[in-house]
C-alpha positions in Angstrom: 0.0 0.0 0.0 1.4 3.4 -0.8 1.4 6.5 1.8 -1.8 7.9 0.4 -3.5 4.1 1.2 -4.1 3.6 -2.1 -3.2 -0.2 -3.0 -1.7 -0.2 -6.8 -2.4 -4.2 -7.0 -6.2 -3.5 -6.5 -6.4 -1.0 -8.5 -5.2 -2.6 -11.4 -7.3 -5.5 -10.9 -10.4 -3.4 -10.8 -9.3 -1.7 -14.2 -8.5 -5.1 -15.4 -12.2 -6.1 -14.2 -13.5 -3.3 -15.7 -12.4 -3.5 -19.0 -13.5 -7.0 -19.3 -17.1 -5.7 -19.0 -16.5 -3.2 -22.0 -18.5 -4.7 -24.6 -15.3 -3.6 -27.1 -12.8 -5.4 -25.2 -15.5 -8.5 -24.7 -15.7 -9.0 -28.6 -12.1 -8.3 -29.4 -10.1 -12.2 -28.7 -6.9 -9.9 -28.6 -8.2 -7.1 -26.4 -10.0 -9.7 -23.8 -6.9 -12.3 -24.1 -4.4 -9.8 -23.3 -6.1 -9.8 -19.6 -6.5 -14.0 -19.2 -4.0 -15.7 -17.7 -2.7 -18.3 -19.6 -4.4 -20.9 -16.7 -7.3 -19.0 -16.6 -10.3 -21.0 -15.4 -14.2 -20.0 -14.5 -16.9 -21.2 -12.9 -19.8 -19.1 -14.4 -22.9 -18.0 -13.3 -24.7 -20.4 -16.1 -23.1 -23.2 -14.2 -20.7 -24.2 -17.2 -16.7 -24.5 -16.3 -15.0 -22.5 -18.6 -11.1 -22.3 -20.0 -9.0 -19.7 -21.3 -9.9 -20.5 -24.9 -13.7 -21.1 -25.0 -14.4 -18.2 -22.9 -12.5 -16.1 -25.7 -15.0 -17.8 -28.5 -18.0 -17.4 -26.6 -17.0 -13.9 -25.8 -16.4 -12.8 -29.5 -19.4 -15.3 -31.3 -21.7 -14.0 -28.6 -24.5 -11.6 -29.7 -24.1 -7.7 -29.1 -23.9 -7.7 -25.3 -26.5 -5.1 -23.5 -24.2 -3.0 -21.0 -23.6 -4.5 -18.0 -23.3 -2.8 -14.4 -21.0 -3.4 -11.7 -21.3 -2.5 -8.5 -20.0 -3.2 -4.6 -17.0 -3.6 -6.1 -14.0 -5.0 -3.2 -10.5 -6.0 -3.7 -8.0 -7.7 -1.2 -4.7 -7.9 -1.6 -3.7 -11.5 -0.8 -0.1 -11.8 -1.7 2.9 -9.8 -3.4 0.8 -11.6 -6.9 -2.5 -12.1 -6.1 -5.5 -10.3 -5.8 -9.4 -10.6 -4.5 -12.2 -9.2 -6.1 -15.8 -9.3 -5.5 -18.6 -7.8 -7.1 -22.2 -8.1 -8.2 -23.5 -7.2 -12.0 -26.6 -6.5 -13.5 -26.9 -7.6 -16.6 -30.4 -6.3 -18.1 -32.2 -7.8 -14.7 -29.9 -10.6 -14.3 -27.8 -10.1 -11.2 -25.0 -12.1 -10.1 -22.4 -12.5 -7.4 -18.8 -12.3 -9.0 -15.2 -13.7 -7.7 -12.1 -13.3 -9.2 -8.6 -13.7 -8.9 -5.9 -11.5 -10.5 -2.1 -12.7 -10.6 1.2 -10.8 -11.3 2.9 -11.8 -14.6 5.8 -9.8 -15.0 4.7 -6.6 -14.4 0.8 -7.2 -16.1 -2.1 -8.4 -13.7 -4.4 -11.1 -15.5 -7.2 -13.0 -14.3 -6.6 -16.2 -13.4 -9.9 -17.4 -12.1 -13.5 -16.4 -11.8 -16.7 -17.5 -10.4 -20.2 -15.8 -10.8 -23.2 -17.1 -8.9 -26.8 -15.7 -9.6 -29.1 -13.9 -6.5 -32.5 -12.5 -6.8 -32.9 -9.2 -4.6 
């Protein structure tokens, strides 16, 4: 954490989370790849275990996403190359629980794993 108690892992995690919920970055295989971890693994909210590579596909085959909002975002530090996040989205009435983790490669943090669980209000 730095003197101002800002915590530079989390923060780049949240971006990273962030931007994966831009529809432009969802579509584009580069643009979402470039934040996977090459072990990337989820557990989605469909129930479905996902890899690295069909997550990609599904992102860019899937129909023109409607926006989706995050909110409650939290982040945890856990280690010098790991991070926390939680969250809940709503996507067009459909709201979820979200979990991810975000490792340190080199100087890049990536999401390694992911887990989204659906909750009615």
């Amino acid at each position: 954490m730095s003197e101002r108690g800002r915590n530079e892992a989390v923060e780049a995690a949240v971006k990273g989370e962030l931007r994966l919920l831009d529809p432009e970055v969802r579509r584009s295989p580069e643009l979402a790849g470039a934040l996977l971890h090459p072990d990337f693994h989820e557990f989605g909210a469909s129930g479905r275990h996902w890899d690295r590579a069909a997550i990609i596909d599904m992102l860019a085959t899937a129909k023109e996403p409607a926006p989706v909002s995050a909110s409650r975002m939290r982040g945890v530090q856990l280690s010098a190359d790991v991070v926390h996040l939680t969250f809940d989205t709503d996507d067009n009435g459909r709201h979820v629980h979200r979990s991810s983790l975000w490792r340190r490669a080199g100087e890049e943090w990536l999401l390694y794993f992911h887990q989204g669980t659906p909750f009615t209000e």
